[in-house]
C-alpha positions in Angstrom: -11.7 22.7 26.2 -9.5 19.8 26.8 -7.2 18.6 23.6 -7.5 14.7 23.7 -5.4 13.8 20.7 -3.0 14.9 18.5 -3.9 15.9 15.5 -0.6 15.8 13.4 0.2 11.9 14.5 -3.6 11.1 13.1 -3.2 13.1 10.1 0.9 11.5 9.6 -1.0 8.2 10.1 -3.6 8.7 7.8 -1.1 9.9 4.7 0.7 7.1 5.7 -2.4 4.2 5.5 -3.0 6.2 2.3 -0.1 5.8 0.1 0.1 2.1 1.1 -3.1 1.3 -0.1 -2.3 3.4 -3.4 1.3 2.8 -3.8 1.5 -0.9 -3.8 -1.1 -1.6 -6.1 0.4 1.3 -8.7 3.8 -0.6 -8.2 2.8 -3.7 -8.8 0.7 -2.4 -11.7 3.3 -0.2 -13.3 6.3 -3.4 -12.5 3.6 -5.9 -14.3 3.3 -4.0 -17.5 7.1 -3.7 -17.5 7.4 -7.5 -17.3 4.6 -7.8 -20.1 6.4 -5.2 -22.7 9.4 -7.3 -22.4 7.8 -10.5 -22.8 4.8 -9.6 -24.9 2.5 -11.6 -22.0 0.0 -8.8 -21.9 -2.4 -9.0 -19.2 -0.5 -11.6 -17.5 2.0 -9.9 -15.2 -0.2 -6.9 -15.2 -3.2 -9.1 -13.1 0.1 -10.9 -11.1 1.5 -7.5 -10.2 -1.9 -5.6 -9.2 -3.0 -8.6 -6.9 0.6 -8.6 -5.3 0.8 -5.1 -4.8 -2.6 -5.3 -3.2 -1.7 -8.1 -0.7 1.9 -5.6 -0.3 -0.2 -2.8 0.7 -2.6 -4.5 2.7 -0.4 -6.2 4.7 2.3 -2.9 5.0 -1.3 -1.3 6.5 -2.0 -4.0 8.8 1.4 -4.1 10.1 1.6 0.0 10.2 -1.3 0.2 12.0 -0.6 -2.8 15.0 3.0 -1.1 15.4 1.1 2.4 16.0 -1.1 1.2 18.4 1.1 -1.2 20.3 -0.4 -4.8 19.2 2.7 -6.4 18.1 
């Protein structure tokens, strides 16, 4: 049986597509309810930070993945 790929680059690119997606959102949420104890702006900074730590993650992804596969 012929081995086509290799398995721990797939699996290192996975964990790494993973805790983009997670970790920028959680950043953003965690920095935005910082920012709202200190100014008592509750759900404010909290909605500012998740949506930018979305857009963070997605675009850390995006760009992760096009440097993997050679699409700069």
């Amino acid at each position: 049986m012929k081995q086509t790929g290799q398995p721990f680059k797939a699996m290192a690119l996975t964990s790494m597509i993973t805790s983009q997606l997670a970790g920028g959102p959680l950043a953003g949420v965690f920095l935005g309810k910082w920012i709202d104890g200190h100014f008592s702006t509750e759900p404010i900074f909290l909605i500012i930070g998740l949506l930018l730590g979305l857009g963070a993650g997605t675009y850390g992804t995006i760009h992760l993945v096009r440097t993997y596969t050679g699409d700069d």
